[in-house]
SEDRENNU-871657 format. One record per residue: residue in one letter; x, y, z of N, C-alpha, C in turn. Coordinates in steps of 0.05 Angstrom, whole numbers, padded with zeros to 5 digits, always signed. Atoms other than C-alpha are relative to their C-alpha. Example, Ala and Ser with C-alpha at 12.3 -4.5 7.8 and 13.67 -1.06 7.14 Angstrom:
% SEDRENNU-871657
a+00018-00024+00000+00246-00090+00156+00018+00024+00000 s-00016-00024-00001+00273-00021+00143-00015+00022+00014 
//
This chain:
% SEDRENNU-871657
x+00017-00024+00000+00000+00000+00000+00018+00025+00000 x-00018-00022-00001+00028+00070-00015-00012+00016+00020 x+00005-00026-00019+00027+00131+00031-00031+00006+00003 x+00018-00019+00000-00029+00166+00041+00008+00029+00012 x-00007-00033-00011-00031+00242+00067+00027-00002+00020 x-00021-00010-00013+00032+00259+00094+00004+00029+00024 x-00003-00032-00006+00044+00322+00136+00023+00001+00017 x-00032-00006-00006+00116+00350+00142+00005+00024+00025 x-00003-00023-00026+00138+00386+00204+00031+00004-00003 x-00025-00011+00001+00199+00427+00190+00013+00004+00031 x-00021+00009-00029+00255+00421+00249+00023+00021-00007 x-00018-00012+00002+00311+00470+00257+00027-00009+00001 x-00034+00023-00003+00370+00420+00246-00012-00015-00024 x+00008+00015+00020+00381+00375+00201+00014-00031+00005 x-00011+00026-00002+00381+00300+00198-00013-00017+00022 x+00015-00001-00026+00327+00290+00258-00005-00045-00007 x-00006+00017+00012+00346+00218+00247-00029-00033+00023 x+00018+00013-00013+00298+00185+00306-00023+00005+00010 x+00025-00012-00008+00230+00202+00336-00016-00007+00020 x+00024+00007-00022+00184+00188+00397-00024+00017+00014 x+00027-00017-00003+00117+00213+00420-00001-00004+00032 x+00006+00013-00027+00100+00216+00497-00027+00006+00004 x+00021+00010-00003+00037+00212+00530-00024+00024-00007 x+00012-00027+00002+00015+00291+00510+00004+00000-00035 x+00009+00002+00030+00025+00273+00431+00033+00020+00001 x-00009-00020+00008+00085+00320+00438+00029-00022-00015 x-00021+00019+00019+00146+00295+00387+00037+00009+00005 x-00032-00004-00010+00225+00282+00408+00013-00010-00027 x-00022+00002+00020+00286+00273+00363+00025+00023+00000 x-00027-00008-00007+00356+00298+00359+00016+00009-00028 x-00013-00005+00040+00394+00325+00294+00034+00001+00002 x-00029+00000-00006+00472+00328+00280+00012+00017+00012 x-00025-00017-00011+00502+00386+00313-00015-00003+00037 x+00004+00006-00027+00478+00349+00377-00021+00004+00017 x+00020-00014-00019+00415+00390+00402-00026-00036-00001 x+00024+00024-00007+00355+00342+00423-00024+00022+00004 x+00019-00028+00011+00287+00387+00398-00025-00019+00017 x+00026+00011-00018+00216+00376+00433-00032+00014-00021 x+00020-00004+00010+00161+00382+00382-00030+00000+00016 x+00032+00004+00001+00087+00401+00394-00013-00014-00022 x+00010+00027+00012+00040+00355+00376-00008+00011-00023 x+00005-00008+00043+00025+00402+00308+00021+00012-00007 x-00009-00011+00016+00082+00419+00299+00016+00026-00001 x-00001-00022+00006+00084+00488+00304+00022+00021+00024 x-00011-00001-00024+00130+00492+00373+00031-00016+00007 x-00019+00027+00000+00203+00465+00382+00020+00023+00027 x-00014-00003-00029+00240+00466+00447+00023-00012-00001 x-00025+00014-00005+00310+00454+00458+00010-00007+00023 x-00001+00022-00017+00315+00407+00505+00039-00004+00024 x-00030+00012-00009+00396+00389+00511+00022+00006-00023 x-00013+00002+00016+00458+00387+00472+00016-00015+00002 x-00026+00017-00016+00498+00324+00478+00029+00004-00007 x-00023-00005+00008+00553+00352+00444+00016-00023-00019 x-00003+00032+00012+00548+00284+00398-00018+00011-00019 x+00022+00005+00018+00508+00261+00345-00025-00016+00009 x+00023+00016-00005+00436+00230+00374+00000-00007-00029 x+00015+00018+00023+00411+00175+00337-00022-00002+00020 x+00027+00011-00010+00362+00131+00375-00003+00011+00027 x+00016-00016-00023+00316+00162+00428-00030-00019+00015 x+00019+00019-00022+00275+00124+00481-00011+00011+00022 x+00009-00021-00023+00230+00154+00538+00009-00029+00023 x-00013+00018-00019+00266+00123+00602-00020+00015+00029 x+00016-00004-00025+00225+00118+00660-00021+00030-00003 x+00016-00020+00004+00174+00177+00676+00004+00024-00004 x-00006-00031+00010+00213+00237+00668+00028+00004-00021 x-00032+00001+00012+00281+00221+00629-00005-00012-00035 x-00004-00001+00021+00298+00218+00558+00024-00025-00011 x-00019+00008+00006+00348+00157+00529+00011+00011-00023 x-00010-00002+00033+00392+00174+00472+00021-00012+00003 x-00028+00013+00021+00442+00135+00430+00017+00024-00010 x-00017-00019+00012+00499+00185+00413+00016-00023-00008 x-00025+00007+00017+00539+00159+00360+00028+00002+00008 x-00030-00009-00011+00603+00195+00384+00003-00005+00045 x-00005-00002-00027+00581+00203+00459-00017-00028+00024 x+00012+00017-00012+00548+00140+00477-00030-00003+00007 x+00028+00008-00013+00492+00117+00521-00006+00022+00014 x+00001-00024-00011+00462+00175+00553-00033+00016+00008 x+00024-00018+00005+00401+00208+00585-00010+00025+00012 x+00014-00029-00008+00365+00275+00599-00018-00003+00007 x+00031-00009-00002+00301+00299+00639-00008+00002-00025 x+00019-00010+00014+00253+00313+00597-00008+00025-00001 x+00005-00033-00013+00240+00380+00626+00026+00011-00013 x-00021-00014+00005+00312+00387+00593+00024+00000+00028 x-00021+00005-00029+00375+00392+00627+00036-00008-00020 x-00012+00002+00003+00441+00375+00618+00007-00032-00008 x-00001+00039+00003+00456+00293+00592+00015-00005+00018 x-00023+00015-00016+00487+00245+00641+00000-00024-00020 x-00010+00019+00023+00525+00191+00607+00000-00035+00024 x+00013+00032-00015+00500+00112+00633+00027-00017-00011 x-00024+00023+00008+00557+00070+00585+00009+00022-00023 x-00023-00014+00018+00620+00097+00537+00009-00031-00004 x-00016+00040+00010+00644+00012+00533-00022-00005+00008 x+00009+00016-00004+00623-00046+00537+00021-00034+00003 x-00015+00024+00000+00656-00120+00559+00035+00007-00019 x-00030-00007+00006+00727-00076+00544+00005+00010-00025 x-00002-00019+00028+00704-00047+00477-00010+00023+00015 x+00027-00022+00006+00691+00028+00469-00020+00000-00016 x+00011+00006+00019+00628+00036+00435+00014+00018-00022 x-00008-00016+00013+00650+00060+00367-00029+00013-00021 x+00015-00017+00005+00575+00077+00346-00028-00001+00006 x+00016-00002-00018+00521+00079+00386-00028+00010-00017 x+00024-00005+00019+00459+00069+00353-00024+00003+00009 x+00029+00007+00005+00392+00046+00369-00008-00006+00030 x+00007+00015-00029+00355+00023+00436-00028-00009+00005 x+00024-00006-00008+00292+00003+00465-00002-00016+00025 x+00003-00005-00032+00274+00002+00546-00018-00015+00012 x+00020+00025-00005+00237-00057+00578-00013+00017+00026 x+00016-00006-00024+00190-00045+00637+00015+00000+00033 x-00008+00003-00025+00238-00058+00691+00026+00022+00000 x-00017-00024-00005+00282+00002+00664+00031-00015-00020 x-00031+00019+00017+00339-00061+00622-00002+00017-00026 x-00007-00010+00029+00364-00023+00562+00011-00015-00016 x-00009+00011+00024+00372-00058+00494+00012+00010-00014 x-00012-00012+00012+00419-00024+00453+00028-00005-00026 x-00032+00015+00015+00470-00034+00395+00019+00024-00008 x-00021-00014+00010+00535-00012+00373+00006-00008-00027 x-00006+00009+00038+00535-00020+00289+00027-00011+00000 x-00033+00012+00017+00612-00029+00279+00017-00003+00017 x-00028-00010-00019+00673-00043+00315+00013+00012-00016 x-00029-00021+00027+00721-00007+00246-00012+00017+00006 x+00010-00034+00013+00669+00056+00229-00012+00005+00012 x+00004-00019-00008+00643+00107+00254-00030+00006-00013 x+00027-00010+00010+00581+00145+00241+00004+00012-00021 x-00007-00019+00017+00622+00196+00191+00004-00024-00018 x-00007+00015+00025+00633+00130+00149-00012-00029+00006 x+00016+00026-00001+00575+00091+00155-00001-00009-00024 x+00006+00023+00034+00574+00066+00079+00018-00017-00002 x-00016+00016+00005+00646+00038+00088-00008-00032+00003 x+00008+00019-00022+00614-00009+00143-00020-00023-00015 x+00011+00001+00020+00567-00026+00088+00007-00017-00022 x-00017+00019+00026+00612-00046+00032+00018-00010+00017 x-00017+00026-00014+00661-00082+00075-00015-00020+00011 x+00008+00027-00010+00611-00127+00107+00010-00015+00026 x-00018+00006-00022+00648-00124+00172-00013-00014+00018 x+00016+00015-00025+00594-00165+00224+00013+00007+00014 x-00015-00011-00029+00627-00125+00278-00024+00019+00018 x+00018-00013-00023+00559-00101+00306-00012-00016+00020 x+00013+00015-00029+00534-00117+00381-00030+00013+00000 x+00024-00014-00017+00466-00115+00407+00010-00017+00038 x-00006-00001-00030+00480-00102+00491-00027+00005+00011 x+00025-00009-00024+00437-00106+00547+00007+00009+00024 x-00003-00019-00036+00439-00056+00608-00018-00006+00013 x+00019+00002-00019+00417-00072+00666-00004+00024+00020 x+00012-00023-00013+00375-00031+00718+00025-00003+00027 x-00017+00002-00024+00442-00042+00760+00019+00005-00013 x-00024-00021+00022+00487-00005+00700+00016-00024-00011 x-00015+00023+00021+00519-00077+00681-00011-00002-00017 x+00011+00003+00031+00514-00097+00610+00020-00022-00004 x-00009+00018+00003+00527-00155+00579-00013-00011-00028 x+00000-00001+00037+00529-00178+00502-00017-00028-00006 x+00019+00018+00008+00467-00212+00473+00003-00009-00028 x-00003+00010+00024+00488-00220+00402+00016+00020-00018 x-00027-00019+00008+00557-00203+00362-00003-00020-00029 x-00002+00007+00035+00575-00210+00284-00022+00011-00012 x+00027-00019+00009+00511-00168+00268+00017+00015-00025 x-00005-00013+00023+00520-00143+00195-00014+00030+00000 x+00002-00026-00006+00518-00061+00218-00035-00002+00016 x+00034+00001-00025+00461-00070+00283-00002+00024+00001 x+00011-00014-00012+00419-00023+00288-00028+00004+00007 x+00021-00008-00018+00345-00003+00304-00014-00023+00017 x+00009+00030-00025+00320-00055+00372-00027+00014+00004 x+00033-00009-00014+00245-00065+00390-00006-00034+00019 x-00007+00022-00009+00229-00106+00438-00037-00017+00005 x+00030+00021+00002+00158-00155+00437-00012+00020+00017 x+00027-00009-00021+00089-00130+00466+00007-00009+00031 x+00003+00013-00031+00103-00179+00525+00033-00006+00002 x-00016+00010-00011+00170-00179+00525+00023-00025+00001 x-00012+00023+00011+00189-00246+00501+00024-00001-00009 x-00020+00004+00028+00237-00234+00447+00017+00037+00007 x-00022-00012+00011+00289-00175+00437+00004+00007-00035 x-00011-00003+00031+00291-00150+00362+00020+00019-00009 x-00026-00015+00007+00343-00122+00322+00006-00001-00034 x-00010+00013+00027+00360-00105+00250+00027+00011-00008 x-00029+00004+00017+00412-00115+00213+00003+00015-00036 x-00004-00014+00026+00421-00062+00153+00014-00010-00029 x-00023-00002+00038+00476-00087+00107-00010-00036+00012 x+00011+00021+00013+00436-00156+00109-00035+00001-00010 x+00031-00005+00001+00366-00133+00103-00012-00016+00013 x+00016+00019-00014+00338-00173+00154-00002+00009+00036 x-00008-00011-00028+00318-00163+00226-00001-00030+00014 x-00007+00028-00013+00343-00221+00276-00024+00006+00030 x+00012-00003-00019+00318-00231+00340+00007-00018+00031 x-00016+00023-00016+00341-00263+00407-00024-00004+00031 x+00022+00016-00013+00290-00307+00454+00011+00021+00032 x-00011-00012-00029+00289-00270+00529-00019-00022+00022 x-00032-00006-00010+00313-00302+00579+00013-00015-00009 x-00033+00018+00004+00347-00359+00549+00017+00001-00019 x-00021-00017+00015+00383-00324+00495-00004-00013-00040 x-00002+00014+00033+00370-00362+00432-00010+00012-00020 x-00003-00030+00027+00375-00320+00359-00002-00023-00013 x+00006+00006+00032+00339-00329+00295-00010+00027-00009 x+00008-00022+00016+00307-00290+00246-00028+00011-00005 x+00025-00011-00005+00248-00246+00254-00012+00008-00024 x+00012-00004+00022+00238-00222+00186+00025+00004-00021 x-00020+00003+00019+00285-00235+00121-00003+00013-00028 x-00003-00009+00039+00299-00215+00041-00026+00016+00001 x+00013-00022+00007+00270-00145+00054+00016+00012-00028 x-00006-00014+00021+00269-00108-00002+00022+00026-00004 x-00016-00020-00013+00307-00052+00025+00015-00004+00024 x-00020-00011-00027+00354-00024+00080-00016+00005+00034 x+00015-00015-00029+00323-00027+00154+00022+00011+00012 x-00021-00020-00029+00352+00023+00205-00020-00010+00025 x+00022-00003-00028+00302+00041+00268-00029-00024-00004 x+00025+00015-00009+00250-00005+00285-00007+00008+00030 x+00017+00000-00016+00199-00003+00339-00026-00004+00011 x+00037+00009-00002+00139-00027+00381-00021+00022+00007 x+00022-00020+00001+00073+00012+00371-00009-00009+00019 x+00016-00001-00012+00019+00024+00406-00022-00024-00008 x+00015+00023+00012-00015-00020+00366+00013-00036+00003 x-00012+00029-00005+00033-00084+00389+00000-00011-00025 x-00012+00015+00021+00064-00086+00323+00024+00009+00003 x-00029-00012+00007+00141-00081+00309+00001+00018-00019 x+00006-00006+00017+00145-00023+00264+00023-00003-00006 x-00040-00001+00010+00216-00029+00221-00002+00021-00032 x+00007-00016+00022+00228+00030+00166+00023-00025-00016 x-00023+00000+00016+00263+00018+00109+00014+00031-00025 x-00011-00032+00016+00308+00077+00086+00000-00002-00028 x-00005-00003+00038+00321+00059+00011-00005-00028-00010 x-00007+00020+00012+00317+00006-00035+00024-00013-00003 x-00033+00012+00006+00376-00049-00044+00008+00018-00024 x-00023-00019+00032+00435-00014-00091+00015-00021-00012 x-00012+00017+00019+00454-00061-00141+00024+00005+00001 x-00037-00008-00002+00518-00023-00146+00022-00010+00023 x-00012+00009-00023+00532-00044-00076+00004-00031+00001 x-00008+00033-00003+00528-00119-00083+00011+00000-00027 x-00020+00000+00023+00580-00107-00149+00028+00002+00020 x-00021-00010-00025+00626-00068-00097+00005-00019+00020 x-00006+00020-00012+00620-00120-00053+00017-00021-00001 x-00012+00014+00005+00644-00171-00087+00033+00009-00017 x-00032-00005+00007+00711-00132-00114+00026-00008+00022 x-00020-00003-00019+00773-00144-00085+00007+00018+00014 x+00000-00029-00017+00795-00102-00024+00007+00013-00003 x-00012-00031+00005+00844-00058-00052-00019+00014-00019 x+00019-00021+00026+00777-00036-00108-00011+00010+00026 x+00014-00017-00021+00740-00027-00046+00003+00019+00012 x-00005-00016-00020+00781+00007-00013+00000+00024-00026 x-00002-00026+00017+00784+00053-00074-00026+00014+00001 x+00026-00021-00006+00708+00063-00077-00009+00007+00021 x+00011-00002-00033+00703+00073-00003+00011+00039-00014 x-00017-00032-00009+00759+00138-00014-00013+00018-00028 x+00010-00007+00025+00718+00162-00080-00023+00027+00011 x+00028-00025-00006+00668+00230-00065-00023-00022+00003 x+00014+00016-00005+00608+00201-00035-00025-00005-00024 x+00027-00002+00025+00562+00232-00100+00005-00026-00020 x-00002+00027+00029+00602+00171-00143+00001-00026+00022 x-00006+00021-00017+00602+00120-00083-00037-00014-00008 x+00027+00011+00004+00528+00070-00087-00013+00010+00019 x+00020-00013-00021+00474+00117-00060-00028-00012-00002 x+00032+00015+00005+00398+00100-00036-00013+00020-00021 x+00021-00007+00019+00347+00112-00077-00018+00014+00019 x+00030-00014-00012+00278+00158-00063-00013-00009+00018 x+00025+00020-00008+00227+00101-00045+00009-00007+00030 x-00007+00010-00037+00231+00086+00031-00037-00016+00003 x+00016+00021-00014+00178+00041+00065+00004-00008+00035 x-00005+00013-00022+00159+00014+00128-00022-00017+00011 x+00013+00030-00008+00129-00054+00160-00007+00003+00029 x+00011-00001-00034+00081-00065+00220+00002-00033-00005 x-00008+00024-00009+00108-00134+00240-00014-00017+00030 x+00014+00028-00030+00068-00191+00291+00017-00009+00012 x-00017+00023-00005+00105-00223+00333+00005-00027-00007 x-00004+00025+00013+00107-00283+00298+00019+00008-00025 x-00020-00003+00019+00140-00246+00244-00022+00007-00027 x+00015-00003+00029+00079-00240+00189-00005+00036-00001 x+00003-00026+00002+00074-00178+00161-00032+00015+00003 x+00025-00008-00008+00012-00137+00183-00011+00024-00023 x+00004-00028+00016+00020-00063+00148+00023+00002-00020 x-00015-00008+00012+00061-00038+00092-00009+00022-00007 x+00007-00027+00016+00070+00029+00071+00024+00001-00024 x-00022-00005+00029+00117+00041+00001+00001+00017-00009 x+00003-00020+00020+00130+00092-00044+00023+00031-00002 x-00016-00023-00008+00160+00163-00050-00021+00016+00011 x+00017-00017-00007+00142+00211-00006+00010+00037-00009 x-00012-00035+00013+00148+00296-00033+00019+00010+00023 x-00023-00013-00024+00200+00327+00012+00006-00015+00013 x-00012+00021-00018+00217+00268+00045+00011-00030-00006 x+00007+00026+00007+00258+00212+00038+00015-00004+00027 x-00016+00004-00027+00321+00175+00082-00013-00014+00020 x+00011+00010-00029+00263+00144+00130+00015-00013+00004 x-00026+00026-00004+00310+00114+00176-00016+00000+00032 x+00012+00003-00029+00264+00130+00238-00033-00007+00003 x+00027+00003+00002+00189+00105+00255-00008-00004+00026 x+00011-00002-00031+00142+00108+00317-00026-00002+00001 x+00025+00000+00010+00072+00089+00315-00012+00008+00036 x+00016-00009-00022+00018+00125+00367-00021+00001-00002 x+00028-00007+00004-00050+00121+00371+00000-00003-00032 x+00014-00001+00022-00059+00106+00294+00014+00016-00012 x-00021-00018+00010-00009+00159+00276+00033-00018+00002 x-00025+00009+00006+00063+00146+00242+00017+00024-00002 x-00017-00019+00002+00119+00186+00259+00026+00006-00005 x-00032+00008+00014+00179+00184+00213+00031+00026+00011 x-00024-00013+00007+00252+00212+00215+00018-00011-00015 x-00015+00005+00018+00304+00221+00167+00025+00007-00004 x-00038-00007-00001+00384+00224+00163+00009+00021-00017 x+00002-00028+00015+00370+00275+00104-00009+00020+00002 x+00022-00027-00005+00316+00318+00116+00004+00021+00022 x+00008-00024-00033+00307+00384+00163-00036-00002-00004 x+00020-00006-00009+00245+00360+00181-00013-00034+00004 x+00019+00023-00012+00193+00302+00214-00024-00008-00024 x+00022+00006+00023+00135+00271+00175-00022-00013+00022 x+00021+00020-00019+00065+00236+00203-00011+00001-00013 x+00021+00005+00015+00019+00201+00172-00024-00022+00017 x+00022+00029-00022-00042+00150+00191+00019-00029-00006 x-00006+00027+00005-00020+00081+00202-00004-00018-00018 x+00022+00010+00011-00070+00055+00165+00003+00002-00042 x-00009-00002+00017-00039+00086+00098-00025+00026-00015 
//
């Protein structure tokens, strides 16, 4: 099913790459030169919140008044809500630093799920991570007692975690395979939650509606599974090449409301006008609330398409 009505909420940053709604409709997310913005629920209102002095990616409401974010550069990390200054929860993990701090999502008892995409790259050279094919991403779990401890490693670039209606399961996708995995809670056992998507997932997350939603930012790049298979010194050539000649996504973005069983429920497809990049999704009440790694600005639409 394609889109239906869209409506774009311009953001004063650019790159508002994650999104969450709290219980007043009002809309969070974070853009690159670090600030963390506080949308009204139309839109028309933006509050600056924090500045982690990082790049936010993924954003989680942590307990009743606090804010999680994923900083790429500055780690695990959260803020009031009311704003404030960030305190920082993890910078490692099991004797790694993280090197990019992605995605998360927050169980009922306060345990943080979270991954780190790469042990080589960085956030400034997420496509390398990409065409090398490095399985050097973790999904970690924090406990409500600040230990953490590694639920699943070799992840082909981990990033957006959602975790079941009840809890059960742990999800997680995996970008440079198109597939999102998933690991049984508590006795740890990993398979695959949903496979040979059509596209690139980033962010996933559970709605209100007790579905997984998972975007997909772009369509597969042919060019990329050519690049792939070159030898490493070509790679390494098209890695150091301007990014305009390197394999970019395409327009078309999409995103899936997933059962826990794994069958697909909703699809939305298509291009949307001023918006592409979905790499973030958040379902509330019947409303879908995208972000994008490109855009200066948010999107919402009905669930429903």
């Amino acid at each position: 099913m394609r889109f239906g009505e869209v409506t774009i909420h311009p953001v004063n940053g650019h790159g508002p790459e994650d999104v969450v709604v709290d219980a007043e409709g009002r809309i969070y997310t974070g853009v690159d030169d670090g600030r963390i913005l506080r949308l009204s629920p139309d839109g028309r209102r933006i509050d600056v919140l924090a500045d982690t002095g990082g790049r936010p990616l993924g954003l989680e409401l942590y307990g009743e008044d606090e804010l999680l974010i994923c900083d790429a550069r500055a780690g695990l990390l959260v803020v009031p809500l009311a704003g404030g200054t960030p305190s920082v929860l993890a910078t490692s993990a099991l004797g790694l630093d993280f090197v990019f701090c992605n995605n998360a999502a927050v169980a009922a008892d306060g345990t943080v799920y979270f991954t780190d995409s790469s042990r080589r790259f960085g956030i400034d050279n997420w496509r390398d991570d990409l065409i090398e094919q490095t399985a050097g991403g973790r999904l970690l779990r924090r406990s409500p007692d600040g230990s953490i401890d590694l639920l699943l490693d070799g992840l082909q670039f981990a990033n957006g975690v959602a975790l079941a209606p009840d809890e059960s399961f742990v999800a997680v996708a995996e970008t440079g395979a198109c597939r999102v995995s998933r690991v049984s809670l508590p006795d740890g056992r990993a398979d695959v939650l949903v496979d040979g998507l059509w596209g690139f997932p980033d962010n996933i997350s559970t709605g209100t509606d007790g579905l997984i939603w998972i975007t997909q930012a772009s369509p597969k790049v042919a060019a990329l599974d050519v690049v792939r298979r070159l030898p490493a010194f070509l790679r390494a050539g098209v890695r150091r090449l301007p990014t305009s000649l390197q394999p970019s996504p395409g327009r078309e973005v999409g995103v899936l409301g997933v059962a826990a069983d794994g069958k697909v429920v909703r699809e939305l497809r298509g291009e949307i006008d001023g918006f592409h990049m979905l790499v973030g999704v958040r379902e509330w009440q019947g409303q879908l609330y995208f972000g994008s790694l490109e855009e200066n600005a948010v999107a919402v639409t009905a669930a429903a398409g």
